[in-house]
N, C-alpha and C positions, 0 to 999 in steps of 0.2 A: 715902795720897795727900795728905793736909793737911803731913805733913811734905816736899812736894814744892814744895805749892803756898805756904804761907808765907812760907821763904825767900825763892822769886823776889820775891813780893809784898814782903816786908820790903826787899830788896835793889836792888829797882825803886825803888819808895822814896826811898832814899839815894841814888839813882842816875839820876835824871830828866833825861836830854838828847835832843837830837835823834835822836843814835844807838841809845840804850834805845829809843825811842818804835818807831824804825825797826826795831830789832830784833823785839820783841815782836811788833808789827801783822805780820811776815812771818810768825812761827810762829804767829800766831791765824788769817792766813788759809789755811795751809796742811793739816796735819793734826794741830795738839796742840790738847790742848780749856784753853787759854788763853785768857779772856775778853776782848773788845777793850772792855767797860765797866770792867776796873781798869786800861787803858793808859791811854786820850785823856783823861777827865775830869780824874784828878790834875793829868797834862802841863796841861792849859787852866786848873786853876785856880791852877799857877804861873804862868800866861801873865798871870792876873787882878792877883795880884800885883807883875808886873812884870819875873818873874827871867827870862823867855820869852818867845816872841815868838810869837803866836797863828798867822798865817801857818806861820814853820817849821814849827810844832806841826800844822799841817795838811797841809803838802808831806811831812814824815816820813812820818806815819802813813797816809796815800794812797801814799805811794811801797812802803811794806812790805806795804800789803792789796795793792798789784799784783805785786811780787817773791811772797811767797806763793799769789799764785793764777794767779802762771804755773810754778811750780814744781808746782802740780796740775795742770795741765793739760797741758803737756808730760810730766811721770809719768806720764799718761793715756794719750798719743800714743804713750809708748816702752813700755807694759807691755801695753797692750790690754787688753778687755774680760775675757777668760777669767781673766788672772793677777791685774789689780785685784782682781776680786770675791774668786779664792782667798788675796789677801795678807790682806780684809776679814775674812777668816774665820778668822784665826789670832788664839793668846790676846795676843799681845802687840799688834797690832792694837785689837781689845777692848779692852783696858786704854788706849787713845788715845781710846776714844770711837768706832773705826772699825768699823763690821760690813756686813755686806750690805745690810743692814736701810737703815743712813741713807747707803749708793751709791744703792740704787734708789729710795729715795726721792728724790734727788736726779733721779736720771737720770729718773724719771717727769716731777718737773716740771720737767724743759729739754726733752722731751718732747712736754709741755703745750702749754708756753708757748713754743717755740721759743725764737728766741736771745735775746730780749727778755726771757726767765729769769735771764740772767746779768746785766742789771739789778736786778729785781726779788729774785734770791736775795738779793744780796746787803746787804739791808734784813730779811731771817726768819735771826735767830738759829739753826733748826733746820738751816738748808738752805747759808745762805752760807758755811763752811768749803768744802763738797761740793760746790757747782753747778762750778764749775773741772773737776771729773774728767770729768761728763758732757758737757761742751762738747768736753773734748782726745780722749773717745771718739767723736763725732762728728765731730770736724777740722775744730771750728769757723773760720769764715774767722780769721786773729791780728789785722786792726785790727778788725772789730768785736767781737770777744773784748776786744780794750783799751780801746775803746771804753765796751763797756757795764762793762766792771767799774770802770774810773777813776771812770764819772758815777755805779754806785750806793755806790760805795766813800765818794768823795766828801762824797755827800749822808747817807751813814750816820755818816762823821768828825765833819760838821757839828753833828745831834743829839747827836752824844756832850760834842763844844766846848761848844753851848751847855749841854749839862750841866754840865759843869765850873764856868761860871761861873755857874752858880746855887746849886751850893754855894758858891762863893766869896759869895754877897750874902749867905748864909747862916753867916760863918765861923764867928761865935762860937759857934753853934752843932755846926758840924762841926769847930771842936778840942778842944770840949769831948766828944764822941761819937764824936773821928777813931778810936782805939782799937776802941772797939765795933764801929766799920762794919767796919772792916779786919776784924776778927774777923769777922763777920758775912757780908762777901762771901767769906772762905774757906769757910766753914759749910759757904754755900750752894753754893760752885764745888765741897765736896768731896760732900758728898749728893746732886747734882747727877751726878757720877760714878759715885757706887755705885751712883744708882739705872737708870742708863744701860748700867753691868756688870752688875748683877744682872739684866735686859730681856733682854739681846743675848746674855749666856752662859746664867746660871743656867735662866733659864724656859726657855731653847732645849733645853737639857740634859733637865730637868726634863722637858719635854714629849715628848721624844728617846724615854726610857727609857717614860714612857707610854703610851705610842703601841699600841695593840692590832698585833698583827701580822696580817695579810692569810692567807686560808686559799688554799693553792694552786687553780688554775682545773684543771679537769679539758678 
């Protein structure tokens, strides 16, 4: 997985525009486990710099968390409940990060919370890729669907923004250490993975095979 996730990182990079920014932010909100903390910051602390434009840097990355999470939600609407969960369940899924496991958790809390989840999700790293499925399984109304994912989308962009420019108050520090970080968030985004594959398949498996078997009922 690191030699997956590198690249892009490396490549993102050398490649920092509106349209990267917009890229990305679509596949992070949809279903690849693409982190929206190594897109907005870098973008914002070009912005700091001068070479970007803080705004655009904000209009992109809101524009791609809505193109991604209506590209889940609408999947949701055309596959329905039954086929979602059995695509969750396949190994290539899995290897996305996708399992039953974090649909229902998902769909529990739009559940909860009603639709004012699709706010709230999308401010919880676990939940904000997901909450999109359980809303297009419900047929949730589409402007308050736009609605609340724009404002928590938004307001998620925003902390990320002002991250950016606080490593920028911080630069000589962060070019001195830019290497290590980079290293450091792949680490983590790839450990992150295994330990997410190893939950959702291995222990499933594992416990599968253990599982005492049931003595018929007379």
């Amino acid at each position: 997985m690191s030699e997956i996730f590198a690249p892009i990182i490396s490549w993102y990079m050398d490649h920092i525009n509106y349209l990267t920014v917009t890229l990305l932010m679509t596949i992070e909100s949809s279903f690849l486990p693409f982190p929206s903390e190594i897109v907005i910051p870098p973008a914002a602390y070009k912005a700091a710099e001068g070479n970007m434009n803080i705004a655009g840097i904000f209009g992109a990355a809101t524009i791609g968390a809505l193109l991604g999470a209506l590209f889940n939600y609408f999947l949701a609407i055309s596959l329905g409940r039954k086929i979602i969960y059995k695509l969750a369940d396949t190994r290539i899924a899995r290897l996305m990060l996708v399992t039953p496991e974090t649909i229902e958790k998902a769909e529990s809390f739009f559940n909860k919370y009603g639709r004012s989840s699709t706010f709230v999700g999308r401010l919880l790293p676990a939940i904000r890729q997901w909450i999109s499925i359980p809303a297009g399984l419900a047929r949730m109304n589409i402007k308050q669907f736009l609605i609340y994912t724009i404002l928590g989308s938004s307001l998620w962009n925003i902390i990320l923004i002002i991250m950016g420019y606080v490593l920028y108050r911080n630069k000589d520090l962060m070019e001195k250490y830019y290497h290590y970080i980079t290293y450091g968030l792949v680490v983590c985004g790839v450990l992150f993975v295994f330990y997410v594959i190893y939950k959702g398949f291995f222990v499933k498996q594992r416990s599968s095979t253990t599982e005492p078997e049931k003595e018929p009922t007379v």
